[in-house]
C-alpha positions in Angstrom: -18.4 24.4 38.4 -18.4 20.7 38.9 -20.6 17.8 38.0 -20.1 14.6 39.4 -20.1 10.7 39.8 -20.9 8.2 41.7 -18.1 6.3 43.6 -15.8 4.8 41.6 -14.2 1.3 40.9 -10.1 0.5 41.0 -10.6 -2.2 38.0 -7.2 -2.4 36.5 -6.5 -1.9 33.2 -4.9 -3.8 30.6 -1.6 -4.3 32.7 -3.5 -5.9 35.6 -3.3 -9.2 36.0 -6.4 -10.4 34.5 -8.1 -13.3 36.1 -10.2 -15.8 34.0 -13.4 -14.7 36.0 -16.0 -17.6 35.9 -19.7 -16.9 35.2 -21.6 -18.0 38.2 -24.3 -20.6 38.1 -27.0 -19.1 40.6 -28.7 -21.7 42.9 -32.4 -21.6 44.6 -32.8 -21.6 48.0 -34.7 -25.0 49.4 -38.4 -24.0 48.8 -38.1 -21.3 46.7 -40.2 -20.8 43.5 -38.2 -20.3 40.0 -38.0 -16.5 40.0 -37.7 -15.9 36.1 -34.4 -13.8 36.6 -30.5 -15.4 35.9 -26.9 -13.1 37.1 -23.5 -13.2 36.0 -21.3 -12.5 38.5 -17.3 -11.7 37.1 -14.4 -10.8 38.3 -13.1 -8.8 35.8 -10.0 -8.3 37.8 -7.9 -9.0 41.0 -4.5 -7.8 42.5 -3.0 -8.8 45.8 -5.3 -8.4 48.6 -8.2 -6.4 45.8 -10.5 -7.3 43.1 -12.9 -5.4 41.1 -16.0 -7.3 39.9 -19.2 -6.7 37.6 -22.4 -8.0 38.3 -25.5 -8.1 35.3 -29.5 -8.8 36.3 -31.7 -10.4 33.9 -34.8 -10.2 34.8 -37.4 -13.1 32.7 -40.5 -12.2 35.0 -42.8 -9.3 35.8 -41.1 -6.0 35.1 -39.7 -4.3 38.3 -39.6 -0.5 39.1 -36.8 -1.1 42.0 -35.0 -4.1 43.1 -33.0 -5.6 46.0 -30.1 -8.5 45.0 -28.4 -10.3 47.8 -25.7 -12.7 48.1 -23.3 -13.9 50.9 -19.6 -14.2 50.7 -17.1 -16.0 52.4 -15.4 -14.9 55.6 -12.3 -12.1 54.0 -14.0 -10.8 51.2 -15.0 -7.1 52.0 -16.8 -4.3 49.4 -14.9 -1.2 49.5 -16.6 0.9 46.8 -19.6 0.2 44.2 -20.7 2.1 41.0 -24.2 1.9 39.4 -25.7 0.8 43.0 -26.1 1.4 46.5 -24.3 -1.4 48.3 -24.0 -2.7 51.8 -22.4 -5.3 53.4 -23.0 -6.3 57.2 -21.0 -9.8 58.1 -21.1 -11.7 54.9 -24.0 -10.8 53.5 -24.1 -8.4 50.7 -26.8 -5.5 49.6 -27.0 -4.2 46.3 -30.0 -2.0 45.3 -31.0 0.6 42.5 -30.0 4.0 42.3 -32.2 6.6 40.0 -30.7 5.6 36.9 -30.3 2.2 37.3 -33.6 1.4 38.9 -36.6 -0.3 36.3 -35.5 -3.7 35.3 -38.5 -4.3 32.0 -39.6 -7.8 31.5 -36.7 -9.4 29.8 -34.1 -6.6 30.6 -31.1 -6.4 32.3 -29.4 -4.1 34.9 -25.2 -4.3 35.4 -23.6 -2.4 38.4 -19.9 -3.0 39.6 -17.8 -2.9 43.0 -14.2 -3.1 44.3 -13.4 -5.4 47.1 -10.6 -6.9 49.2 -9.9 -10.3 50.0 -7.7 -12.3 52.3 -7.2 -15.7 52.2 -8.9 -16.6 49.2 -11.7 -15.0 46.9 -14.5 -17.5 45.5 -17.9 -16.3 43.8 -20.6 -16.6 45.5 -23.2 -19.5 44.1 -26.4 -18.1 45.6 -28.3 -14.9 44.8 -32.1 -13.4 45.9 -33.8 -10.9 43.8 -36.5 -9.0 45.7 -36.2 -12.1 48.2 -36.4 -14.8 45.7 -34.0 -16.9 44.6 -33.0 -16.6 40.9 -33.1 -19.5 38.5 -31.3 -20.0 34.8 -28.3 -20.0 32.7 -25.5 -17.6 33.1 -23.6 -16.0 30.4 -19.8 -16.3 29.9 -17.6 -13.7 30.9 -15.8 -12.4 27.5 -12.1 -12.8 27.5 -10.0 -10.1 27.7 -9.2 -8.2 24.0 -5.7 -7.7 24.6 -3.0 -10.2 24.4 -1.4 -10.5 27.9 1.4 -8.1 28.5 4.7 -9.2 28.5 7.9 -8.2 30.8 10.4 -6.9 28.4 14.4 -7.5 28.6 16.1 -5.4 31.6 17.0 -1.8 31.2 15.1 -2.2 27.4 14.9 0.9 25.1 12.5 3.7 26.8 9.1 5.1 25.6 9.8 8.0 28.0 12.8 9.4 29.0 12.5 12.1 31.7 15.7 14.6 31.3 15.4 16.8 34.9 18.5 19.0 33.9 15.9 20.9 32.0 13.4 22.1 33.9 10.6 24.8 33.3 8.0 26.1 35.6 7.5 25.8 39.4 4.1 24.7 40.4 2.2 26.7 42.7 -0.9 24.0 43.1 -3.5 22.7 41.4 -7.3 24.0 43.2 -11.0 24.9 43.0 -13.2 27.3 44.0 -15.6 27.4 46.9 -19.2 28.7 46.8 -19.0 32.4 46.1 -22.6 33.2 47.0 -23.5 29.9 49.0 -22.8 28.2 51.7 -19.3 26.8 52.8 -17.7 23.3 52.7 -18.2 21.0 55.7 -15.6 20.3 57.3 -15.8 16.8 55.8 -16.1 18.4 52.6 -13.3 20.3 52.9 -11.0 16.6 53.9 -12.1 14.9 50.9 -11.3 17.9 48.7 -7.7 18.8 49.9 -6.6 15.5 51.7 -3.9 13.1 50.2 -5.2 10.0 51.4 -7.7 7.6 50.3 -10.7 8.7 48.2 -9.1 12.1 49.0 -8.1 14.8 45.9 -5.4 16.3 47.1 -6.6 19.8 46.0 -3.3 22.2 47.1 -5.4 26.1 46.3 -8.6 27.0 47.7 -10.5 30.1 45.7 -12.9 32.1 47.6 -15.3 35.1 47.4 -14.5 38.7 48.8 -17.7 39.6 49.6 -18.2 43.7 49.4 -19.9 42.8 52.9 -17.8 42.4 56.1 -20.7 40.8 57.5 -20.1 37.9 55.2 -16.6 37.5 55.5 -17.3 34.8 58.3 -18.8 32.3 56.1 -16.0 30.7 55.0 -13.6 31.1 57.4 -13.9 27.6 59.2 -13.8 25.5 56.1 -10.7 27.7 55.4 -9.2 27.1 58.7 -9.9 23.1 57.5 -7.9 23.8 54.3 -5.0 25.1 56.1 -4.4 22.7 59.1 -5.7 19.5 56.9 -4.2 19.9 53.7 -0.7 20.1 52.8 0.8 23.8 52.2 -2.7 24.6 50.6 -2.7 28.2 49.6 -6.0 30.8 49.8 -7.0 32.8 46.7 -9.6 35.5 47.7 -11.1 37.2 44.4 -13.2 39.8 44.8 -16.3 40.0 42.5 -17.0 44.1 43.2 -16.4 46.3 45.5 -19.4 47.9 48.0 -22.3 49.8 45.6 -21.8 53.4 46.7 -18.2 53.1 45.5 -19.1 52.3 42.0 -20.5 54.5 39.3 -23.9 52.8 38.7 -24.2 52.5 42.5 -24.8 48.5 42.2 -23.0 45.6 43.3 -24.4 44.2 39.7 -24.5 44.8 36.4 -20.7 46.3 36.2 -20.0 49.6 36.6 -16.5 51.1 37.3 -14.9 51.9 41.0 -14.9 55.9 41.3 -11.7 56.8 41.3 -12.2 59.2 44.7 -12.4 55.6 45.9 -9.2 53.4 45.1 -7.9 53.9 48.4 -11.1 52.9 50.0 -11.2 49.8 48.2 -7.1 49.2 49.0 -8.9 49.6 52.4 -11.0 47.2 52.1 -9.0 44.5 50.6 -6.7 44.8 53.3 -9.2 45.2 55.7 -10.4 41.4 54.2 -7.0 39.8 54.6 -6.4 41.2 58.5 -9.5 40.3 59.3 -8.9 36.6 58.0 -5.6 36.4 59.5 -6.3 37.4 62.7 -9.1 34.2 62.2 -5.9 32.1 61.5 -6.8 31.8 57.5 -3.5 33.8 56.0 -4.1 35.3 52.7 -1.5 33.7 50.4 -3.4 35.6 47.1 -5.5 38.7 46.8 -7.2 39.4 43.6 -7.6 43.0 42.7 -10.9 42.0 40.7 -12.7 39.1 39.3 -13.2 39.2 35.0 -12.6 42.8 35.2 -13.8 42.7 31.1 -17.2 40.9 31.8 -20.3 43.0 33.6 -23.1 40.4 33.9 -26.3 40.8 35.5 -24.7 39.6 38.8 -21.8 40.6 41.3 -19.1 42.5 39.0 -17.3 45.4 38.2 -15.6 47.2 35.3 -11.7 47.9 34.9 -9.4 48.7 32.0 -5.8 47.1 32.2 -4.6 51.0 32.6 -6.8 51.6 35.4 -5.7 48.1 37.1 -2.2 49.8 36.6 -2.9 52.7 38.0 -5.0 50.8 41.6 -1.6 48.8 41.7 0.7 51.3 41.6 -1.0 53.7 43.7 -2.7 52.0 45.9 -1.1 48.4 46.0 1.1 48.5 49.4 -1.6 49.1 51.3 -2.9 45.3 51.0 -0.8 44.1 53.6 0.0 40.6 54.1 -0.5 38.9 51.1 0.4 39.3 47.3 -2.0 41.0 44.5 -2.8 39.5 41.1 -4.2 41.3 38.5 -6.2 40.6 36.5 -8.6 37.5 36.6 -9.7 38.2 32.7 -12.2 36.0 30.8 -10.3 34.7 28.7 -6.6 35.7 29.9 -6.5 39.0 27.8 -3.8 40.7 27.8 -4.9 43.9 27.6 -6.0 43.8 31.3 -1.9 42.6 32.6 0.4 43.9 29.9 0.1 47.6 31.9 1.0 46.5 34.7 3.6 44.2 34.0 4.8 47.3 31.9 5.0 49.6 34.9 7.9 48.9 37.1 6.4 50.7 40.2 2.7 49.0 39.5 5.2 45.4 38.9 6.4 45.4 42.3 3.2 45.6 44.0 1.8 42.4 42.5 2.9 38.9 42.6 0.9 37.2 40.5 -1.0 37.5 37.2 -4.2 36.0 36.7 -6.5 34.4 33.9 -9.6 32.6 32.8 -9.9 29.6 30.6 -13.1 30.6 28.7 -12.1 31.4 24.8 -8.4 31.4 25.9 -7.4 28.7 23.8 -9.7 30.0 21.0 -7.8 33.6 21.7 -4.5 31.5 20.5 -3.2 32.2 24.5 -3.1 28.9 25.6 0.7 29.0 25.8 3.6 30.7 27.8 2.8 34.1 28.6 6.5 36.1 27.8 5.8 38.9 29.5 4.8 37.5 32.8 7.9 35.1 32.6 9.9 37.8 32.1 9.1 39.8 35.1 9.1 36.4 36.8 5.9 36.8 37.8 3.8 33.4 38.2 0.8 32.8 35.7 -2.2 31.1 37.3 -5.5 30.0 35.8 -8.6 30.8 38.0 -11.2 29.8 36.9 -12.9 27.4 34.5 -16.4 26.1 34.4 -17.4 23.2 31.8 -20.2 20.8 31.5 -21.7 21.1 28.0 -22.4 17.6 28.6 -25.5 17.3 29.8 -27.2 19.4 27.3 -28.3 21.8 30.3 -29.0 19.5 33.0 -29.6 16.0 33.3 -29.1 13.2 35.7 -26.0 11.9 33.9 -23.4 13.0 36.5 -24.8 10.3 38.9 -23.6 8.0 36.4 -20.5 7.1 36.3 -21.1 4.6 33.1 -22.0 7.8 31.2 -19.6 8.1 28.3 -20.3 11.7 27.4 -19.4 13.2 31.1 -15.6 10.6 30.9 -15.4 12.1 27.6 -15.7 15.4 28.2 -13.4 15.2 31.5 -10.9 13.0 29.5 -10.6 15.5 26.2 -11.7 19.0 27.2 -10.9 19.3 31.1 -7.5 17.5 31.7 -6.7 17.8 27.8 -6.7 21.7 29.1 -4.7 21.1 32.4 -2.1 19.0 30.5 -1.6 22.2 27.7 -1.8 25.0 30.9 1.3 22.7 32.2 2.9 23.0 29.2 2.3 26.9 28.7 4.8 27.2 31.8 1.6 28.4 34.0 2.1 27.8 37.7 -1.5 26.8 38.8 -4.7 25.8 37.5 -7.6 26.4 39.5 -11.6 25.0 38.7 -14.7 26.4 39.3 -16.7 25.1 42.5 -14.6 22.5 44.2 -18.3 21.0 45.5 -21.0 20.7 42.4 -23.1 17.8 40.8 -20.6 17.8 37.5 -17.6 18.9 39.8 -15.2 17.2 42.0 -17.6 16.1 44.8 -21.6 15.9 44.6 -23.7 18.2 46.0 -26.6 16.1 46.5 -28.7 17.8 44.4 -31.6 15.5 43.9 -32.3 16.1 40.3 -28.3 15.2 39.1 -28.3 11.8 41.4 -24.8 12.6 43.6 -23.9 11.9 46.5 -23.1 14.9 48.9 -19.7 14.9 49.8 -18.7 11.4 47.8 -15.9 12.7 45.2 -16.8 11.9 41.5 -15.3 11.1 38.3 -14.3 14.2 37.3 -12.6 15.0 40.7 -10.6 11.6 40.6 -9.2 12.4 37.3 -8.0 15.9 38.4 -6.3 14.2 41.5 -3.9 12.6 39.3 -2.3 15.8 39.3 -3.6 17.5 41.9 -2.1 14.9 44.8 1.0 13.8 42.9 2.2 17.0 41.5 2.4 19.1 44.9 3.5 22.6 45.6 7.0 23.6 44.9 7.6 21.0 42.7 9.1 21.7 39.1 8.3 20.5 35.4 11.2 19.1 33.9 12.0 17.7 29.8 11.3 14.7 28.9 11.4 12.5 25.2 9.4 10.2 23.8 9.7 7.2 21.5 7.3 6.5 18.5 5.4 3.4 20.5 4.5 6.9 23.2 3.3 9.2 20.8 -0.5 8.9 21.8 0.4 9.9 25.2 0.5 13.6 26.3 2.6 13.9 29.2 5.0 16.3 31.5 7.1 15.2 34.4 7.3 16.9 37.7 10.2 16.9 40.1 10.3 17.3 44.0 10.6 16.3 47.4 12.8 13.7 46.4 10.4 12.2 43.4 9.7 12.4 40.0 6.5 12.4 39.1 4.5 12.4 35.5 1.1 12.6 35.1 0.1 10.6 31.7 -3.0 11.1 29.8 -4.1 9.1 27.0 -6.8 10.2 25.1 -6.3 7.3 22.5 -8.6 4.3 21.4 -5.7 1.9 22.7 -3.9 0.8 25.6 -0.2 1.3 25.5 1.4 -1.3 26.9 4.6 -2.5 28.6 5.7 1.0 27.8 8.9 1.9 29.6 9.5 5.2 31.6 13.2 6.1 32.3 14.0 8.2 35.3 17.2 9.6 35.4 18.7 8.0 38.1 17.9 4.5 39.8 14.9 4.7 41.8 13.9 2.9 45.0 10.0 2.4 44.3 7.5 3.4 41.4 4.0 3.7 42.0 1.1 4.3 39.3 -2.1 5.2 39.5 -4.7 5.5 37.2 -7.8 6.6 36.5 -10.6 5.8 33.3 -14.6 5.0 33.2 -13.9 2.2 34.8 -11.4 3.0 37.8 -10.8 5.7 40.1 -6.9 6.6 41.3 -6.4 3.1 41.0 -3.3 0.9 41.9 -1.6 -0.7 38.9 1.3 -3.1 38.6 4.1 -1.7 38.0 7.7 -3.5 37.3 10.9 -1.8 38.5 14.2 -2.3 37.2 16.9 0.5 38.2 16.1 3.4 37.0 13.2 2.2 34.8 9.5 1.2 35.3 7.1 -0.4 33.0 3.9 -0.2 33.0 0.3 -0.3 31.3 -1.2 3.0 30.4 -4.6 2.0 29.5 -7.0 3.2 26.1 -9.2 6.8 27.5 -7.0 7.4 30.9 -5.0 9.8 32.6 -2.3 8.3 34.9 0.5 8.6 37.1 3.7 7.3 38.1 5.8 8.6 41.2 9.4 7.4 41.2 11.0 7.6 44.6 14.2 8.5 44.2 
């Protein structure tokens, strides 16, 4: 499942061009009283025709529980996105106000939000600023320099810190996804956009999972929203898992708590899958994947169902060609067991009726099967991970997703969830597919009042997955690449296809690495790099092209990417 953030800010990192931003002097409008409250405006960075900025409250007077701060730019400077606040422009005046968790301001305390804007022309501060109406008085505090010593542009065609060798490839990559609501209601059509679209503030996602219900009469619910998927997106691809098949047909006669399908009815069942898929494909939603059972080892007190990996083999083989129209995976197990696969991959009849083998994430790398599966490669058979639902950080449920300041939710994005993307990459598995697509600590916010997100308005954790999930598209495959001592903090793979390489970078280090120089094996024509930390959201960075190299700034607690067009 998913928790979220709040929109999120392009502030560049370390290889930005960092501005000296000033510290702006407030004035009082004619007639106003001294309000008791100062604000330091920065710009803590700027690139051609963008700048991110950070604004801090300090309110001197009577504590407030909610507050309104206004300010009016100069004709060309637009707001685009905002973090810690709810901001509106109309003309050139600007409204910020408080969210949930960034609402109070105590007597003597201080509130900070941030925003990314563009500019044309020319981008001043603003001198004047109202809190709750009234002009605010006092000192402002300098903005800090940056840390880091400014980058500089090393000699042409320099030694590499990255060298990407696509003679050796690996893998082809069947997408990167998420689930919908299996017992809920379906995406909006909106929804749906932001989650699969490659364009702005979009996330690119390239599989959609989705319930088979034992019910026909719920197998309308998502069938716009997958329509969406498959007309919107770009060669997006439908995994339909199934979480138990209709009670009568099991041997505790319940949709829940377990049980086993009677084997009088395996061809029913084949039935009914197939039934599922013709049904959704003469609603124009092909089938590209059809699971023969969700965590066949795991029989909790909701929808599931009970299989050994012999009685998988034996559905499969028997029963298999009569899901028409799609391709089977087996087995969906908790924690990618292969006890539930080995069977059938070991069966040459049961073999050739599936097409892909399936996995969870939970206790797989604990299991020691975070890695290539042999077996699977061997029989060419594509590995894909289903499923996998994290958010330990919130304790059990808090309002820290609507934060995106929160260092616990980065953290736990940045080190567990793409940490674990990065390592299924490297285990040669094709896809790797999250829980809900649509949750308060997910990719977009559900809205859910008690978790402060926005319905619909991607988060933090979604950004971060885009940097693979848009770049690193179907079809295209992982290829070698080396690195030099200065890139040993970084964990990355490189991609190849549709005439670019791609590699998504992530560094989960204390430090920026900078000026670090990525060799492609050819001259290339453009390089692009986007990144994302707590700070900025598939942001735009500089990036400095020189043949067949690029350098760039790979900043401290990021995952990036560059895209060399060849």
């Amino acid at each position: 499942m998913s928790k979220r953030r709040v929109t999120t800010a392009a502030l560049v990192s370390a290889g930005a061009v960092l501005l000296a931003s000033a510290a702006v002097a407030v004035a009082v409008p004619a007639g106003a009283a001294a309000a008791g409250c100062k604000v330091n405006y920065s710009v803590s960075s700027q690139w051609q025709g963008g700048f991110g900025a950070n604004v801090t409250i300090t309110n001197l007077g009577d504590a407030l529980t909610s507050w309104t701060l206004t300010w009016n730019y100069n004709a060309g400077q637009t707001v685009t996105q905002a973090w810690n606040t709810t901001l509106t422009q109309s003309g050139t005046a600007v409204t910020a106000r408080n969210v949930s968790y960034n609402g109070a301001i105590p007597t003597n305390g201080t509130v900070s939000f941030g925003f990314n804007g563009s500019w044309t022309g020319s981008n001043p501060d603003p001198t004047i600023f109202a809190l709750n109406g009234v002009g605010c008085t006092g000192g402002t505090e300098p903005t800090p320099p940056p840390t880091d010593p400014p980058p500089t542009t090393p000699p042409p065609n320099g030694p590499a810190d990255i060298t990407v060798n696509s003679a050796t490839r690996y893998q082809t990559v069947d997408g990167f996804g998420a689930a919908q609501s299996i017992w809920g209601s379906a995406w909006s059509t909106t929804d749906t956009q932001t989650l699969v679209g490659t364009g702005a503030n979009q996330l690119g996602l390239s599989i959609v999972r989705t319930g088979l219900s034992p019910e026909s009469s719920e197998w309308a619910t998502h069938v716009n929203s997958l329509k969406t998927a498959k007309s919107y997106g770009s060669n997006v691809k439908i995994l339909a898992s199934p979480w138990t098949a209709p009670a009568a047909w099991k041997t505790n006669n319940s949709r829940v708590n377990g049980g086993k399908l009677k084997t009088d009815y395996y061809d029913d069942y084949a039935n009914h899958l197939n039934s599922y898929v013709q049904y959704m494909r003469g609603q124009g939603v092909p089938i590209d994947v059809t699971s023969v059972q969700n965590e066949p080892d795991w029989h909790p007190d909701y929808d599931s169902m009970d299989w050994s990996g012999t009685e998988l083999r034996t559905f499969v083989r028997d029963q298999g060609t009569k899901v028409q129209n799609t391709k089977l995976m087996v087995a969906e197990a908790v924690n990618m067991n292969y006890n539930f696969t080995d069977p059938t991959l070991n069966d040459a009849a049961a073999r050739n009726n599936i097409g892909y083998i399936g996995g969870h994430l939970y206790g797989t790398e604990e299991s020691g099967r975070l890695r290539p599966y042999s077996l699977a490669e061997q029989h060419n058979k594509p590995v894909w991970m289903t499923e996998w639902n994290l958010h330990a950080a919130d304790g059990g449920g808090s309002n820290i997703w609507g934060n995106p300041a929160n260092t616990a939710v980065w953290n736990e994005t940045l080190d567990d969830i793409m940490r674990t993307v990065h390592k299924s990459m490297e285990a040669n598995w094709n896809a790797y597919i999250w829980w809900y697509g649509k949750r308060y600590y997910s990719f977009i916010g559900d809205g859910e009042a008690a978790f402060g997100t926005t319905a619909g308005a991607p988060l933090k954790r979604g950004y971060a997955f885009s940097q693979y999930a848009k770049y690193v598209r179907p079809g295209y495959q992982r290829v070698a690449l080396t690195k030099s001592s200065k890139a040993s903090p970084l964990e990355v793979t490189a991609y190849q296809g549709d005439g670019k390489i791609t590699l998504v970078i992530l560094n989960r280090s204390n430090s920026a690495v900078n000026n670090a120089v990525i060799q492609a094996p050819q001259n290339v024509s453009r390089a692009e790099h986007y990144l994302t930390s707590q700070n900025a959201n598939a942001a735009s960075q500089p990036t400095t092209v020189n043949g067949g190299q690029a350098t760039i700034n790979v900043g401290a607690r990021s995952i990036s990417t560059l895209v060399f067009t060849l």
